[in-house]
VOTORDO-810550 format. One record per residue (C-alpha): residue number from 0; residue in one letter; chain; x, y, z. Coordinates in steps of 0.05 Angstrom, whole numbers, plus 32768, in hexadecimal, padded with zeros to 4 digits. Layout:
<rs>
[r NUM,'A','A',[X,Y,Z]] ...
</rs>
This chain:
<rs>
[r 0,'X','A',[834C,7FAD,785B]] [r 1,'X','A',[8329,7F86,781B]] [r 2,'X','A',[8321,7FCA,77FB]] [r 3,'X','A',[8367,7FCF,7801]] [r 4,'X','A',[8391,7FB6,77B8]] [r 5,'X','A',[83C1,7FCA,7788]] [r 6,'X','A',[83B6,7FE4,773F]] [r 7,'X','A',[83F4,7FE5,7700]] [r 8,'X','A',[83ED,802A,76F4]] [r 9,'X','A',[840B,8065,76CD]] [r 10,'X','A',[8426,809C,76F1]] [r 11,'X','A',[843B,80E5,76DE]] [r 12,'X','A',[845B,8111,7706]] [r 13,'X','A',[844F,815F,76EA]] [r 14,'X','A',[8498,8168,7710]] [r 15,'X','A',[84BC,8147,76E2]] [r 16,'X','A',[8492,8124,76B0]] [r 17,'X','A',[84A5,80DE,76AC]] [r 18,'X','A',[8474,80AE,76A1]] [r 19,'X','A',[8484,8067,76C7]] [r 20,'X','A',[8460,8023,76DC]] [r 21,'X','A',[8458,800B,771E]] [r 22,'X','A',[8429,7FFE,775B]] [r 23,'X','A',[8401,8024,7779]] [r 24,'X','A',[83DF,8020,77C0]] [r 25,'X','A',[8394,8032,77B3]] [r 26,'X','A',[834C,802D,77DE]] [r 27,'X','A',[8322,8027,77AA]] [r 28,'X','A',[82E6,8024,77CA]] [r 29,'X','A',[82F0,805B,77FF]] [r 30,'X','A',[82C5,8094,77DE]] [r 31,'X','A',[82F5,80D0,7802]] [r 32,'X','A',[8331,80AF,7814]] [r 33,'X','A',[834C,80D7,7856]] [r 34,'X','A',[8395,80D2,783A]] [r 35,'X','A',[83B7,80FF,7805]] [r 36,'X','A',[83EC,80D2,77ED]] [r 37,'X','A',[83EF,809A,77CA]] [r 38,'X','A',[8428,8067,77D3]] [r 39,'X','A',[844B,804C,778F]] [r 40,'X','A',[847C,8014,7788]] [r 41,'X','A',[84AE,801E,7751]] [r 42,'X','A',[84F2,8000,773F]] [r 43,'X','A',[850B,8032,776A]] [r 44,'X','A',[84E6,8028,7799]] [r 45,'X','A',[84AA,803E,77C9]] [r 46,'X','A',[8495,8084,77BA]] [r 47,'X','A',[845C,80B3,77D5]] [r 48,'X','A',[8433,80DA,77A8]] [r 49,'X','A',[83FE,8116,77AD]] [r 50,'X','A',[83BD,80F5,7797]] [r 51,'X','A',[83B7,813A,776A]] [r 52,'X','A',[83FF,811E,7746]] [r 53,'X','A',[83D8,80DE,7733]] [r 54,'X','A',[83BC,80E6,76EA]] [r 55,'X','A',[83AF,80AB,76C8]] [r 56,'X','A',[83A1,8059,76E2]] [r 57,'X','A',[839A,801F,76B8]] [r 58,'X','A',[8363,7FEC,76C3]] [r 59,'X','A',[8386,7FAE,76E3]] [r 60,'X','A',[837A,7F99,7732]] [r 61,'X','A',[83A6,7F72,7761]] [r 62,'X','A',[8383,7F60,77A0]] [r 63,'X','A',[83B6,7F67,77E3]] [r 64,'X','A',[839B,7F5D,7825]] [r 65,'X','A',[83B7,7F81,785C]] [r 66,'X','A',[83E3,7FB1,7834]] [r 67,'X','A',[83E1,7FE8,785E]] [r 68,'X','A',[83DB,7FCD,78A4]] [r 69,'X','A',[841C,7FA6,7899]] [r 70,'X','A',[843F,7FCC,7868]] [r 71,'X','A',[8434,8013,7867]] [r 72,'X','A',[8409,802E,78A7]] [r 73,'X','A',[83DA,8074,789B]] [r 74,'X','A',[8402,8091,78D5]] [r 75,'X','A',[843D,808E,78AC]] [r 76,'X','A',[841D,80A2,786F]] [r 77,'X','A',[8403,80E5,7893]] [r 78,'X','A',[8449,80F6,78AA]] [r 79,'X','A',[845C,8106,7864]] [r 80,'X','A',[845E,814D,7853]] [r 81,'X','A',[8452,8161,780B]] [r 82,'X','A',[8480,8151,77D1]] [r 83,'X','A',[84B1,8122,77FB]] [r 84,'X','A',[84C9,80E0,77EC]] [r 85,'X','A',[84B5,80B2,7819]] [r 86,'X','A',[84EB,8076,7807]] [r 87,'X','A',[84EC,8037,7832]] [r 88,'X','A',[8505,8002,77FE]] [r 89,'X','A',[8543,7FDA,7812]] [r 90,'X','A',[8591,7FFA,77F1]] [r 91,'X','A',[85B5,7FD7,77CB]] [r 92,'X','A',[85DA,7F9F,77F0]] [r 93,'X','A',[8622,7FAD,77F7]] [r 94,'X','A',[865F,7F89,77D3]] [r 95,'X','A',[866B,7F45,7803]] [r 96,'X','A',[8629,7F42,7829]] [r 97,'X','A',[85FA,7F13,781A]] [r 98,'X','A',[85BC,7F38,784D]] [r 99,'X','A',[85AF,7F6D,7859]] [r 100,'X','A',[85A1,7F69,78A2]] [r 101,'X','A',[85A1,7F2E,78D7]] [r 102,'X','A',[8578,7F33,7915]] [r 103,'X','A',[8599,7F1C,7959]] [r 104,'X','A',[855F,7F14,7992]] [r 105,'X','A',[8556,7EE1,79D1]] [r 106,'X','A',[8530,7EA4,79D5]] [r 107,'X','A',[84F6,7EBE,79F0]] [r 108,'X','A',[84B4,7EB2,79C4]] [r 109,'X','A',[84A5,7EFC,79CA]] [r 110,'X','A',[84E6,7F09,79B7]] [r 111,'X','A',[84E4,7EDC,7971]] [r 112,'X','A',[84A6,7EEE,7965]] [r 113,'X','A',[84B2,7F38,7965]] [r 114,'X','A',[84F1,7F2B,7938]] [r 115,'X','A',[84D0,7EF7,7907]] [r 116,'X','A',[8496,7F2D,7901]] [r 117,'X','A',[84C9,7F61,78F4]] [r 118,'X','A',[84EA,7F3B,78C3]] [r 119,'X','A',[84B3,7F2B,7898]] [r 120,'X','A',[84A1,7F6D,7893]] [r 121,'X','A',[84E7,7F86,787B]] [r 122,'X','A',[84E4,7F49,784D]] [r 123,'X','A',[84A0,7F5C,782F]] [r 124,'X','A',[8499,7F7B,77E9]] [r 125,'X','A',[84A3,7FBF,7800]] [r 126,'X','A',[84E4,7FBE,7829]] [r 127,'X','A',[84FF,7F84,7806]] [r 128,'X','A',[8541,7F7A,7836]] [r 129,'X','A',[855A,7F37,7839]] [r 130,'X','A',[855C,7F25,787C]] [r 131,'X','A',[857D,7EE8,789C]] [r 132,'X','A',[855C,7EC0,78D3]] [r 133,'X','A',[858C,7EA8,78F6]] [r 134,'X','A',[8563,7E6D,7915]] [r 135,'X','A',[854F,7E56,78D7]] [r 136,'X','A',[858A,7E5B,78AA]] [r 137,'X','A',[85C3,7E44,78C9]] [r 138,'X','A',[85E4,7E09,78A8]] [r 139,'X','A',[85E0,7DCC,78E0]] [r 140,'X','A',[8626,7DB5,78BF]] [r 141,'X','A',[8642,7DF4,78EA]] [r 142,'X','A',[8645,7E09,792D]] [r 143,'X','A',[860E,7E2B,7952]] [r 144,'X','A',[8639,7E5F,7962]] [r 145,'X','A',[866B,7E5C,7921]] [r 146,'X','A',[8622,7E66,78FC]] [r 147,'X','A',[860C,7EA6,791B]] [r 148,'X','A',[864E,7EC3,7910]] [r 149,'X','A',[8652,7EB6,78CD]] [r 150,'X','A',[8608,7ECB,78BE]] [r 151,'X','A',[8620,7F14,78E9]] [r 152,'X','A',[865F,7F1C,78BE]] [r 153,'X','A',[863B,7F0F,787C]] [r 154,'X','A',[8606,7F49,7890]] [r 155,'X','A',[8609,7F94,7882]] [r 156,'X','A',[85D8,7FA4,78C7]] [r 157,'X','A',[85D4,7F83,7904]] [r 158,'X','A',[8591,7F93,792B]] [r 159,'X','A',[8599,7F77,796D]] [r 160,'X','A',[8557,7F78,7998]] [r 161,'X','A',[855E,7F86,79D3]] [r 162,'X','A',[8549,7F65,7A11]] [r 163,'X','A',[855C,7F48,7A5A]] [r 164,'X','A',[8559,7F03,7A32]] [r 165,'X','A',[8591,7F15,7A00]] [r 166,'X','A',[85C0,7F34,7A30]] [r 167,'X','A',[85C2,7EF4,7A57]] [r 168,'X','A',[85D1,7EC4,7A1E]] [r 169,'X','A',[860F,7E9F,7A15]] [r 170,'X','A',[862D,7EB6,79D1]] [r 171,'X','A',[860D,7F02,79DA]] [r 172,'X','A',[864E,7F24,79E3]] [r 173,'X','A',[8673,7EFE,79AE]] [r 174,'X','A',[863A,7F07,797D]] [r 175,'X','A',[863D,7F52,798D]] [r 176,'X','A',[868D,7F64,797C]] [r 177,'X','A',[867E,7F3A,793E]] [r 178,'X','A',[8649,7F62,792E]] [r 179,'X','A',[866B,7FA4,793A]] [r 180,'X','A',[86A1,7F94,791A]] [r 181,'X','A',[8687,7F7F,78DF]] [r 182,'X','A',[8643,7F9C,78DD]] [r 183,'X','A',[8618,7FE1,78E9]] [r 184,'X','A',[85F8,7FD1,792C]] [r 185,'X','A',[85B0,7FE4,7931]] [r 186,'X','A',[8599,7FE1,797C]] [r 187,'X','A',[854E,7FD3,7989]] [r 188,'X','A',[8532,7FDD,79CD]] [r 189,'X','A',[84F5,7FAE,79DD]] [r 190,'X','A',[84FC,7FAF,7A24]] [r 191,'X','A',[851D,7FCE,7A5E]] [r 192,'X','A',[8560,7FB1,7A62]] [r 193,'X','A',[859E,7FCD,7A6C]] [r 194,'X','A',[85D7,7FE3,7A34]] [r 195,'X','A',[8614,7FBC,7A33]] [r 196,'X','A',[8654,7FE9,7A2D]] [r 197,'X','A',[8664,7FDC,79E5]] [r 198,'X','A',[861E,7FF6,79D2]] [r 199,'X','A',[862A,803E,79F2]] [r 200,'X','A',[8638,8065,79BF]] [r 201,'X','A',[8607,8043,798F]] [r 202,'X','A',[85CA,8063,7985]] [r 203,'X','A',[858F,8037,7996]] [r 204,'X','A',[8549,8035,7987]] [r 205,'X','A',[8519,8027,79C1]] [r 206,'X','A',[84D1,8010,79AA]] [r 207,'X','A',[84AF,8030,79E8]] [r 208,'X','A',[84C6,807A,79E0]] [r 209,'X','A',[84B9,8078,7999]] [r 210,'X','A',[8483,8060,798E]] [r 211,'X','A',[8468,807E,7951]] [r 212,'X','A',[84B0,8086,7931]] [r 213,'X','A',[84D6,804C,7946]] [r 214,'X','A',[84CE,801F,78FE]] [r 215,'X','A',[84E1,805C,78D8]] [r 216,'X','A',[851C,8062,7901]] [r 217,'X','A',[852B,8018,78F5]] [r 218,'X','A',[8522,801E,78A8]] [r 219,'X','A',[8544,8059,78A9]] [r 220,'X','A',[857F,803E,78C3]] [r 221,'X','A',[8582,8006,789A]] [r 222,'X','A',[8579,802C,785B]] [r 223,'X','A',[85C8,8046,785F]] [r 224,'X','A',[85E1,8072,782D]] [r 225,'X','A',[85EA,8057,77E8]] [r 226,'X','A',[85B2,8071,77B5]] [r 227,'X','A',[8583,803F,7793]] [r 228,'X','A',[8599,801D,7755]] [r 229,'X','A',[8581,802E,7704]] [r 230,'X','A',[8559,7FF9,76F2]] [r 231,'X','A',[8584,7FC0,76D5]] [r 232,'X','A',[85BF,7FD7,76F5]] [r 233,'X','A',[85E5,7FAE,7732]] [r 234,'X','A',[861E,7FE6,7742]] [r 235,'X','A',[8627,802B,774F]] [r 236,'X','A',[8666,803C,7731]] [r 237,'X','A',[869D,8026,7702]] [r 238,'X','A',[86E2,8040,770D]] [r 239,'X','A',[8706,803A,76D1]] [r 240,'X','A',[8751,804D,76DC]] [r 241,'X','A',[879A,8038,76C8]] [r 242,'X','A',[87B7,8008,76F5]] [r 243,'X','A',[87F0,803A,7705]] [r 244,'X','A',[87B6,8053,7724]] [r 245,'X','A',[87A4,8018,774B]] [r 246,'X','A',[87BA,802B,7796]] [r 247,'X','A',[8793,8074,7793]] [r 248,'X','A',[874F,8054,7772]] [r 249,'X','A',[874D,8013,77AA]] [r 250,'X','A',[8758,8047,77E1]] [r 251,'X','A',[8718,806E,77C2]] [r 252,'X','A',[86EE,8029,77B3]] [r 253,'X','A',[86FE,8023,780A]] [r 254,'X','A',[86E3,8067,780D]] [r 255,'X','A',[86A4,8059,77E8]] [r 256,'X','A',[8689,8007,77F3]] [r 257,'X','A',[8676,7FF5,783B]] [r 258,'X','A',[867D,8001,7871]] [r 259,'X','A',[8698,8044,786B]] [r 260,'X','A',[8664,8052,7834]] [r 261,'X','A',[862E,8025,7815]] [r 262,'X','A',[8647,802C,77CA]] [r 263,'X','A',[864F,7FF3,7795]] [r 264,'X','A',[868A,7FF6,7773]] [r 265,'X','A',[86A7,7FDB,7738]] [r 266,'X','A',[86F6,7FE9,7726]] [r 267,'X','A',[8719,7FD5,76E8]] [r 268,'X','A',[8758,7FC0,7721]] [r 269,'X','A',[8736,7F99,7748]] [r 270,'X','A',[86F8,7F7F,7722]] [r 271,'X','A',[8704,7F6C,76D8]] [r 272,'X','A',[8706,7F21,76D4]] [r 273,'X','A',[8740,7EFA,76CB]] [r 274,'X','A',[873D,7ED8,7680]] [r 275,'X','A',[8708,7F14,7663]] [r 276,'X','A',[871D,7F3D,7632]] [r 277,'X','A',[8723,7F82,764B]] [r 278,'X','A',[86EF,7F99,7621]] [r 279,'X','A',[86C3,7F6C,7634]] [r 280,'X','A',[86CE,7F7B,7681]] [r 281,'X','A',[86C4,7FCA,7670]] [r 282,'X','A',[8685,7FB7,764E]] [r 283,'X','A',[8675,7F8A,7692]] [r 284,'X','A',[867D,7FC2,76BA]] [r 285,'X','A',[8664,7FFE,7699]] [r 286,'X','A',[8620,7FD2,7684]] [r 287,'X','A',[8617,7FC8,76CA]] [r 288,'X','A',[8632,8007,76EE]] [r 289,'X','A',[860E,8043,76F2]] [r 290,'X','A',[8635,8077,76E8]] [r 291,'X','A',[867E,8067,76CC]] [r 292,'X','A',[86BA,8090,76E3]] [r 293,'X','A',[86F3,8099,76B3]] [r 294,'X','A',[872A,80A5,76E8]] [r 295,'X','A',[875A,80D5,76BC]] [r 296,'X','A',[87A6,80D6,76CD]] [r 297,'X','A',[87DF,80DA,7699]] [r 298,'X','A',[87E5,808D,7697]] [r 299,'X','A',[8795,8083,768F]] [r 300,'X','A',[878F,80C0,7653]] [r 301,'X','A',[87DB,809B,7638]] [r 302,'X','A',[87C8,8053,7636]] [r 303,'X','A',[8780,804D,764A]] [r 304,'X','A',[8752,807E,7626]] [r 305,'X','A',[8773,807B,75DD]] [r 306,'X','A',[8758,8027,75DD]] [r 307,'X','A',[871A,802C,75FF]] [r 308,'X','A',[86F6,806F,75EC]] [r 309,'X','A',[86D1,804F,75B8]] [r 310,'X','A',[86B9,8018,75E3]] [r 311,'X','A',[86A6,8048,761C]] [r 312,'X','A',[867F,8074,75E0]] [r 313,'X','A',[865C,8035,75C3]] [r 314,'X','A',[863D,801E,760B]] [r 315,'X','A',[8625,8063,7612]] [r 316,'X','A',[8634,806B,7665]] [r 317,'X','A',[8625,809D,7692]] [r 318,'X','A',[8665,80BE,7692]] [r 319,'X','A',[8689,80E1,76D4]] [r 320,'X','A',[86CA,80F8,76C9]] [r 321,'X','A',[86FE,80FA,7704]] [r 322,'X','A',[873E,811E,76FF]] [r 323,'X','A',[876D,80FA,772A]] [r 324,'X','A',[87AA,8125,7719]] [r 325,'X','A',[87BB,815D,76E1]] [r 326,'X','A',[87B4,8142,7697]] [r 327,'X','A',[879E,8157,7659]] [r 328,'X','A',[8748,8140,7651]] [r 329,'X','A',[8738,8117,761B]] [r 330,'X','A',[8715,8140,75E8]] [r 331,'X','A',[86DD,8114,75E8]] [r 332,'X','A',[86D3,811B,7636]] [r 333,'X','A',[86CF,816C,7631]] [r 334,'X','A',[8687,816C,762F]] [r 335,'X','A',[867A,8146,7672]] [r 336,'X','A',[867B,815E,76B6]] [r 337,'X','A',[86C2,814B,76CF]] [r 338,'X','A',[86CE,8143,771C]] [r 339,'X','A',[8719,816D,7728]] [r 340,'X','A',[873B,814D,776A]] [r 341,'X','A',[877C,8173,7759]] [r 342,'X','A',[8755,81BA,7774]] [r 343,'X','A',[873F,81A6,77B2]] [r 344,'X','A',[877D,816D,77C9]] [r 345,'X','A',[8769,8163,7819]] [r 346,'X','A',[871D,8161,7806]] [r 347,'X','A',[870E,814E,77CB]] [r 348,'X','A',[86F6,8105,77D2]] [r 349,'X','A',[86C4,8119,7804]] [r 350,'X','A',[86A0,8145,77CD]] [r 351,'X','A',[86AE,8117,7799]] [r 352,'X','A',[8688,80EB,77BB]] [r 353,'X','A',[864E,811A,77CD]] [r 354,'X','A',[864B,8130,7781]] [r 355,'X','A',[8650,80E0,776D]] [r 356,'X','A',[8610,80D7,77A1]] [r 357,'X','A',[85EF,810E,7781]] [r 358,'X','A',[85FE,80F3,773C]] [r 359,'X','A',[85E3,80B0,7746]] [r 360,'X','A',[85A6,80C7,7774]] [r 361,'X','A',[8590,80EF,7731]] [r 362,'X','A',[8593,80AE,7703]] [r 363,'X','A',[856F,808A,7730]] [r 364,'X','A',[8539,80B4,7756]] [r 365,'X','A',[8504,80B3,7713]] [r 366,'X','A',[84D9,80E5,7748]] [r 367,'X','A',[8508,8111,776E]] [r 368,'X','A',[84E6,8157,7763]] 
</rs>
């Protein structure tokens, strides 16, 4: 494992030809390393790369014991096929969570310390969840109880390990509704134990039966939907609409921020701060949105675009049109792609939404081939 440490490095992909910075996973002193990828940390997150792809390293070392023991196994590493994305960095956390996952396990010292280990791992510098230990951080000015619940509802996953312990303790079943009410559940099975009723139609991972697959199945189901973020940006999308508007777009935010979907969302209803200029809030939003949707109906093209079209030109956005009903197009949007919901009326949000996925996964994904 000492021959094991990280090098700042330049990498070039003959795909696409971007040149980036970031980490790279490297034996150094293995003469013919057995593996034929190499494992890259960017602002995007952790890639895998053909060692052929891999042109060009700079000359500084960072020494990192254990890094692929507890980080990145070879097992995994030889499951890869060629040219594929292997991605295990934490989403984005969603709009009024503050983790992105809290654990819920018995007393049991096995039990803890399979959880704390699992926790450290998906807190480590290549998952990079924030996880909430619920032993730990609980406030002792509230309830035992009062504090579990609150640490559930203010989580986007709840992994609840299984066991004979868990199913006997007091709160279990309370903790449990809260969770799935208010959380995705993620069942794991340590142990046989039987499945309480509300877990039925949850799909649960069980250690023992997989157990080559069962921690990609774990990240995996953690990892959600929403696409990884530009660098420098802390939401998806910016609806920019009219406020006669106002009822359709906070029906489509529901549609697209958890826990239907794992968007972030910015609207100019709901999110421009009370006492800001509006130009300053559109300048907010579109600096930190990724993509900004002009949501055209006759009120927005009326009232809307004739103020703010030089703004939008001068912060220079990544523009996605959306035609929420028929209008005449601002001149000045007829070179963009525009999104038309009035052709499709029973499904166009669906692939709206697909296209908007698409959209952002291409500003983001610096190496998708």
């Amino acid at each position: 494992m000492e021959n094991i440490c990280f090098r700042w490095v330049g990498i070039h992909s003959h795909f696409i030809g971007h040149v980036v910075t970031g980490l790279i996973l490297l034996d150094k002193y293995v003469p013919n390393p057995p593996l034929d990828y190499i494992l890259v940390d960017t602002i995007n997150g952790m890639r895998l790369f053909q060692r052929k792809h891999i042109v060009k390293a700079g000359p500084d070392f960072i020494s990192w014991k254990d890094a692929l023991e507890r980080k990145m196994p070879q097992s995994t590493l030889a499951l890869e096929k060629e040219n594929v994305i292997f991605n295990m960095r934490a989403p984005p956390l969603p709009r009024r969570k503050n983790y992105h996952v809290v654990f819920l396990y018995g007393h049991e010292t096995k039990e803890r310390t399979f959880a704390d280990s699992l926790i450290g791992e998906l807190q480590g510098s290549i998952h990079k969840y924030i996880c909430h230990r619920l032993q730990e951080e609980i406030h002792p000015s509230k309830g035992y109880l009062q504090g579990r619940l609150e640490a559930i509802q203010e989580s986007a996953y709840t992994v609840i390990v299984l066991t004979n312990s868990i199913l006997k303790g007091s709160f279990y079943h309370s903790e449990l509704l809260t969770a799935l009410e208010n959380t995705r559940v993620v069942p794991l099975k340590i142990e046989n134990c039987s499945i309480s009723s509300e877990l039925q139609e949850v799909a649960i991972i069980d250690i023992h039966s997989n157990k080559y697959d069962w921690r990609k199945q774990l990240t995996a189901s953690l990892r959600g939907h929403a696409p990884y973020l530009p660098f420098r940006k802390t939401e998806h999308i910016f609806l920019f609409h009219n406020d006669a508007d106002k009822k359709t777009v906070d029906a489509m935010v529901q549609g697209l921020e958890y826990p239907k979907f794992d968007l972030r969302v910015l609207s100019s209803g709901r999110d421009f701060v009370s006492g800001v200029s509006p130009r300053d809030s559109i300048k907010m939003c579109v600096e930190a949105s990724a993509i900004t949707v002009p949501v055209l109906s006759r009120a927005f093209v009326h009232k809307e675009w004739p103020v703010h079209e030089k703004e939008l030109a001068e912060y220079s956005p990544v523009i996605f049109p959306l035609i929420l009903e028929k209008c005449e197009i601002p001149d000045s949007l007829k070179g963009f792609t525009v999104f038309d919901s009035t052709r499709q009326t029973e499904t166009w949000f669906n692939t709206w939404k697909e296209t908007l996925i698409t959209c952002l996964k291409s500003e983001t994904n610096t190496f998708s081939y």
